[in-house]
N, C-alpha and C positions, 0 to 999 in steps of 0.2 A: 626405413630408418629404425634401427634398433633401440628400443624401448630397455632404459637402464634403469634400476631403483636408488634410492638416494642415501647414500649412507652420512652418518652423523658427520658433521662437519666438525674439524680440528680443532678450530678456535673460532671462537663467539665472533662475525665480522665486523660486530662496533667496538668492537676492543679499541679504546682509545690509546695515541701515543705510549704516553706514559707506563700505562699497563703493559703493550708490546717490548717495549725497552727493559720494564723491569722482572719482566718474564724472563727475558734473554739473560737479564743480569741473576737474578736467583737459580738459572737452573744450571749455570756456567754449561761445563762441559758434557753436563749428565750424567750418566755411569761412569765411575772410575774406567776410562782409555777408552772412551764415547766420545766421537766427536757432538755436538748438537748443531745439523745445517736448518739456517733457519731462512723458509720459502714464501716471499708474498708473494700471494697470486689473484688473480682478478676472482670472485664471486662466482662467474659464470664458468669456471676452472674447476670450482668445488668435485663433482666427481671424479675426471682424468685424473689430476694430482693427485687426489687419494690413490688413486691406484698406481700412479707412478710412483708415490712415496712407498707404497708396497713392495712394488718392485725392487727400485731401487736399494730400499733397506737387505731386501731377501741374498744383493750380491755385495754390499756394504755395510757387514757387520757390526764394524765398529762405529757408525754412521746414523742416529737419531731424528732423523727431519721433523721440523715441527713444521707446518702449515698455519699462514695465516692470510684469510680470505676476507677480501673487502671490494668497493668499488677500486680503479685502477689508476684513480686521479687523488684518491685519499692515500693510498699506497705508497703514490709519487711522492706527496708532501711529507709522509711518516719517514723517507726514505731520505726526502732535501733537508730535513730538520735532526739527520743524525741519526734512526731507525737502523738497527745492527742484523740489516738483510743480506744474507748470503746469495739468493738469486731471487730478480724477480722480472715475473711473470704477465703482461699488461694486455686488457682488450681490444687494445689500440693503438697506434702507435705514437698518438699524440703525448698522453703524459713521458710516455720513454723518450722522447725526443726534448723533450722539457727537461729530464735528468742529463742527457748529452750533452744539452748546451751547458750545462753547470758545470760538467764536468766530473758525473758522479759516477758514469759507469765505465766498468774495469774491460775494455774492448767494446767492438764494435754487437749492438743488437741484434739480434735474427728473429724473423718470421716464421713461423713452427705453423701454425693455423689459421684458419679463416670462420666468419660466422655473419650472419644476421638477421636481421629483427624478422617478428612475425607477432601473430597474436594469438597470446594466451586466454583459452576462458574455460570456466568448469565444465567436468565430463558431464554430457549433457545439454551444454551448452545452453542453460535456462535460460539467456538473454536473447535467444536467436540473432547470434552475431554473424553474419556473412561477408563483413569486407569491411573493409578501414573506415569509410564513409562514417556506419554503424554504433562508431567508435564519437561521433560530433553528435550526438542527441544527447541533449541533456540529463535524459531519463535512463541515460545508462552511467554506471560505474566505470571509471575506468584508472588504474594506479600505472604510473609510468618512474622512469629512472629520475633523476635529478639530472638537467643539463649537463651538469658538470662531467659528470662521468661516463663513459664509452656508452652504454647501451643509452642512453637519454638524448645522448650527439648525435645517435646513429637516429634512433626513432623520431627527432626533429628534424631532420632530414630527408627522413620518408614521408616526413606528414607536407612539407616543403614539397616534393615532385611528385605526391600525390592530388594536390590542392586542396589539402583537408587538412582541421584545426581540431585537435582535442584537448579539450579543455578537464583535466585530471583532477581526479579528487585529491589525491597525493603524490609527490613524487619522492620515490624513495631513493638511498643512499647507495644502492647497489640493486644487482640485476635478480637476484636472489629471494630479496625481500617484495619483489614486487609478485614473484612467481607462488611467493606464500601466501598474499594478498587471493590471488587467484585461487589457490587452491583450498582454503576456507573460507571459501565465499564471500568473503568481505571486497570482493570486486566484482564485476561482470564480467573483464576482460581487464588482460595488461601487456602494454609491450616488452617483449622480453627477446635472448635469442630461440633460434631454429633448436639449439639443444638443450636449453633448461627444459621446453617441452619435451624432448624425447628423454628425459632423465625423470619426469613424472608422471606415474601415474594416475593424478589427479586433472588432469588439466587434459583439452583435447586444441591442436595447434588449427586456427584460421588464416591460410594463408597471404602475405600480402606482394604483388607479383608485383612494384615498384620496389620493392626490399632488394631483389637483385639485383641494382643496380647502388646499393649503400653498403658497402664487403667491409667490415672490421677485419683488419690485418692484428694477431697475436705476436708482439714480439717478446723473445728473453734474452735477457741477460743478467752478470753478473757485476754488482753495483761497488763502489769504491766501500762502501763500509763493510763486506763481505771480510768476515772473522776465522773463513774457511776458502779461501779461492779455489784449491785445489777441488775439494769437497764438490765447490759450487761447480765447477766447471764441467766434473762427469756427470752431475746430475744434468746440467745444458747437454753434455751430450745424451743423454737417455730421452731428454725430451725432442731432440731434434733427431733421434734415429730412427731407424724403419720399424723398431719398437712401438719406441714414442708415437710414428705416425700412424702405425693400426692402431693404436689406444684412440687417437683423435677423431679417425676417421668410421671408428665402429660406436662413438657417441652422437657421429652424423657433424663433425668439425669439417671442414674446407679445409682443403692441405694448398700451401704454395708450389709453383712450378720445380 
């Protein structure tokens, strides 16, 4: 698995509502004859999209992507409360199927990627963590997602048809913040996916062999309050093209059939 470094993230992923909304309203269109396409994407997206908003920009000049990365369930509701997102982007398919039944996306979703859990802990591995188990001792740290959101669904699950209970020091609001947990030591281990570890070089990944069978499906789309459809809709295709799929696939993402 290829080992990616982490470049700075677009936008802060607690950006609350209001701030997202008023972003989009102050920066209108951007440069005089700019469009401004504006992308939520799951947290655990943070690298690829960077690089696809690269991309893309480099053959859509007049085209400004803003990036905004957060859990995939908080995204949904920034999205069902009026959030002026041009495509987005989910770890799972449950909050996007949440926007379907509303009636908020502008066509049908697609499945671009696959991914999941494993366990993160510092290079080094000071806790000597060898297997999920490891993860139920009291005497170890360990920071996980919030239920709510994809990577938290997915690691309850694992812990579910492993027959093991970890009891978290915290659970955080995205897949992100738990991997920075790990990564300045303020964890001993955290459940996270199979690519936030290969996107750091802080962290060394412990594998858990009941995770294959918990596959988080990525789906995108473009949502009814999309202020660019067009816009949005060839960025959908650069993420679902054979582009789009070496990008995923060389961060160590699971492609669909």
């Amino acid at each position: 698995m290829t080992r990616r470094s982490r470049p700075a993230r677009s936008v802060v992923a607690a950006a609350v509502l209001t701030l997202v909304v008023g972003a989009g309203t102050a920066c209108g269109n951007g440069a005089e004859g700019e469009r401004v396409l504006t992308v939520f994407a799951a947290a655990s997206l943070t690298d690829v999209f960077t690089e696809l908003e690269q991309r893309f920009e480099r053959t859509h000049d007049d085209v400004d992507v803003r990036l905004h990365f957060a859990g995939s369930s908080r995204l949904a509701q920034q999205i069902a409360e009026g959030a002026p997102a041009d495509v987005f982007a989910s770890a799972d398919v449950a909050p996007m199927r949440t926007l379907e039944r509303e009636g908020l996306l502008d066509g049908a979703a697609e499945v671009f990627a696959t991914n999941t859990v494993t366990i993160a802990v510092p290079r080094g591995n000071p806790a000597g963590i060898t297997r999920l188990a490891d993860l139920a001792d009291p005497d170890v740290t360990v920071v996980v997602c919030a239920p709510a959101v994809p990577c938290g669904a997915a690691a309850q699950e694992v812990q579910r048809r492993s027959g093991v209970a970890v009891r978290p020091a915290s659970e955080e609001a995205d897949v992100r913040s738990v991997l920075t947990k790990v990564e300045v030591g303020e964890a001993d281990a955290g459940l996270v996916y199979a690519t936030d570890v290969a996107a750091s070089d802080a962290v060394e990944e412990v594998a858990i062999p009941e995770a294959a069978e918990v596959v988080n499906g990525y789906p995108v789309a473009v949502p009814v309050t999309a202020e660019h459809p067009e816009s949005a809709r060839r960025f959908v295709e650069l993420v679902l093209s054979d582009e789009g799929r070496r990008v995923f696939a060389e961060a160590g993402f699971g492609l669909p059939e």
